[in-house]
N, C-alpha and C positions, 0 to 999 in steps of 0.2 A: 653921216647916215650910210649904212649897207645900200651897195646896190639895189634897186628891187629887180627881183627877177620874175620875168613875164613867161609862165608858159602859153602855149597857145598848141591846138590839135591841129595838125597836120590837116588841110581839108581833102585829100586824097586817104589819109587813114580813117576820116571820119564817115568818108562814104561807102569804105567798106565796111565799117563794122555793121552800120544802116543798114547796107542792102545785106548784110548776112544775118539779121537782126529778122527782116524782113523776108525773109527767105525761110527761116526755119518756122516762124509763125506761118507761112502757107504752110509748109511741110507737114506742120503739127495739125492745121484742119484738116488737110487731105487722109490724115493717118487717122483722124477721130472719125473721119466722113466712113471710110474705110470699113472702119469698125462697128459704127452703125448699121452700114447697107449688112455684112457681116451677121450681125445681134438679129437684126428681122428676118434675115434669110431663116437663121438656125429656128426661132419662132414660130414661123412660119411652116419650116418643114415638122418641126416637133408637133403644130397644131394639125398637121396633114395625116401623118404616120397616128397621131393618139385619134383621129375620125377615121381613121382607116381602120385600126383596131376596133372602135367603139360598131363599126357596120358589120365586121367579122361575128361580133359578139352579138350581134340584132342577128343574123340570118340562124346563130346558132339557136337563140331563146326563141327565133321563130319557128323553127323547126319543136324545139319541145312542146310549144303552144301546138303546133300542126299535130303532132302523134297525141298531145293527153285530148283534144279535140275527138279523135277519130277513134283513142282507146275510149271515152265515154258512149259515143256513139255505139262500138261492139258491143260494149255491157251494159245497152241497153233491156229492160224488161220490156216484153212483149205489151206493146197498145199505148208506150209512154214515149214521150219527146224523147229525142236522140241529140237534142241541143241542151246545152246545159243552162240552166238561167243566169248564174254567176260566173265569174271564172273562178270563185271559193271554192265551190261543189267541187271544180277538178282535184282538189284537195283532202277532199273525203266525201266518197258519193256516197248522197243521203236516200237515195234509192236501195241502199243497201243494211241491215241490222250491223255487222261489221262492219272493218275502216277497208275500204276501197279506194286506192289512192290513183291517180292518173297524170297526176303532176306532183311533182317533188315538193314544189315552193312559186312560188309567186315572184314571179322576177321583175326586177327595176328595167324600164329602157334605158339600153346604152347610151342612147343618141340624148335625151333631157337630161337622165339621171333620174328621174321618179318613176316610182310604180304605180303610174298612171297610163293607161293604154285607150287607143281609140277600138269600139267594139262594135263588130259585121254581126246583124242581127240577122236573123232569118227572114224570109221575105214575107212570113205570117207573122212575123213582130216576135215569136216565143223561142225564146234561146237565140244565144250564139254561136253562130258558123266562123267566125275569123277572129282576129285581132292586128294592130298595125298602129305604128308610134305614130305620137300626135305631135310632131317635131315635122314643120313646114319646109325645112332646108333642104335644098337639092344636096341630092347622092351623088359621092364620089363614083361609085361602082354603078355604072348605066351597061354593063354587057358582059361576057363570058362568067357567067353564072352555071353553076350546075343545074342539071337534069330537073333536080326537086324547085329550085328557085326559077328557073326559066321564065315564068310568068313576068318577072320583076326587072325583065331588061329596058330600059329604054323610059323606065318612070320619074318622074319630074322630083318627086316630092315624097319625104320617109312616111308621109300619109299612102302613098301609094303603093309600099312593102306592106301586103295583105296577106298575112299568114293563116290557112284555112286546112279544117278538116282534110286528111288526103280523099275519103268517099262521101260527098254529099249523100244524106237520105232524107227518105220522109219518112216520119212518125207508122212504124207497122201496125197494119191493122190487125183486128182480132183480141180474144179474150182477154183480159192481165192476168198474167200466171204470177207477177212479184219477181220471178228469179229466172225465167227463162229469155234470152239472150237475142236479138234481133236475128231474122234467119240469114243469112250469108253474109253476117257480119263478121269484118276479121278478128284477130284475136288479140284483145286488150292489151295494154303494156303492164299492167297491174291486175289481171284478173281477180274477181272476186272470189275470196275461199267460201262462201257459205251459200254457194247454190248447189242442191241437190245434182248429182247425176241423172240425164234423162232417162225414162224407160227404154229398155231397147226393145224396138218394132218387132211385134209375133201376130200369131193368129191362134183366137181361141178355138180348145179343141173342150167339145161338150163331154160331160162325164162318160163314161164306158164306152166310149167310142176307142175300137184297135187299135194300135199301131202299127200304124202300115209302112211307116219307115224303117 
């Protein structure tokens, strides 16, 4: 019979391969660990920067809300609300025979994504003075706001970004002429084309009276 021949491992080679066996398995968590903390950071800042963008986008459609607000209010007719009842109307005022437009379109909020809006009634209950997302999340943006947003430093909650007429009024009194325009109202973003030019102020002069001018 052949020898038999015994191998046997070395137990000093067998402890290094162990602990280098052992060794790369931490290495390989640390390096997946790594990569995780990594993956949520990136995440994380992507969900930061796309709410930052989405707040840029609310102050600007609140702004267009603020101006078609304040252009219906100017083109208003004498003795009628200066609030609009819908925010539709801002879309074609039906106070007028022609298309009178004050807002473009009807914008979705950035902040949900629906064109759903919370709405600032007037304190007579008729028509709307504001608008303001109905998205409960605290704001990234609490301070150095411009001039026009100023109101809006320091607010808790996108309920409390309230986008409002820039000149509150009340309803003018006096006759309804249809087509004549609140008096010190400023000048619409859409004026209407089909209101007459006013009379210009004179004084009647009786028949056969000189002229003494």
């Amino acid at each position: 019979m052949g020898a038999r021949l015994c191998h046997r491992r070395h137990p000093h080679r067998a402890g290094r391969a162990g602990g280098q066996d052992g060794f790369t398995y931490v290495a390989l968590l640390i390096v997946l660990a790594v990569i995780a903390i990594a993956s949520a950071a990136t995440l994380q800042m992507g969900a930061l920067l796309q709410r930052r963008q989405a707040e840029r986008e609310l102050l600007s459609i609140g702004h267009e809300f603020s101006a078609a607000l304040t252009s219906y209010a100017a083109a208003t007719p004498v003795g009628q609300l200066t609030t609009p009842p819908t925010l539709e109307v801002l879309l074609k005022d039906p106070r007028y025979p022609n298309i009178t437009r004050h807002l473009r379109k009807l914008y979705a909020d950035p902040i949900t994504g629906k064109a759903e809006w919370g709405l600032v009634k007037a304190p007579d209950g008729n028509g709307i003075v504001g608008i303001h997302s109905l998205s409960t999340t605290a704001p990234i943006k609490i301070g150095n706001f411009e001039p026009e947003f100023q109101a809006l430093a320091g607010r808790t909650s996108y309920t409390d970004w309230i986008f409002r007429a820039a000149v509150p009024r009340s309803p003018p009194s006096g006759p309804v002429n249809g087509a004549t325009p609140a008096v010190g109202a400023p000048p619409s973003l859409y004026p209407p084309t089909d209101v007459p030019p006013a009379p210009s102020p004179g004084i009647a002069v009786p028949p056969g009276t000189p002229n003494t001018g």
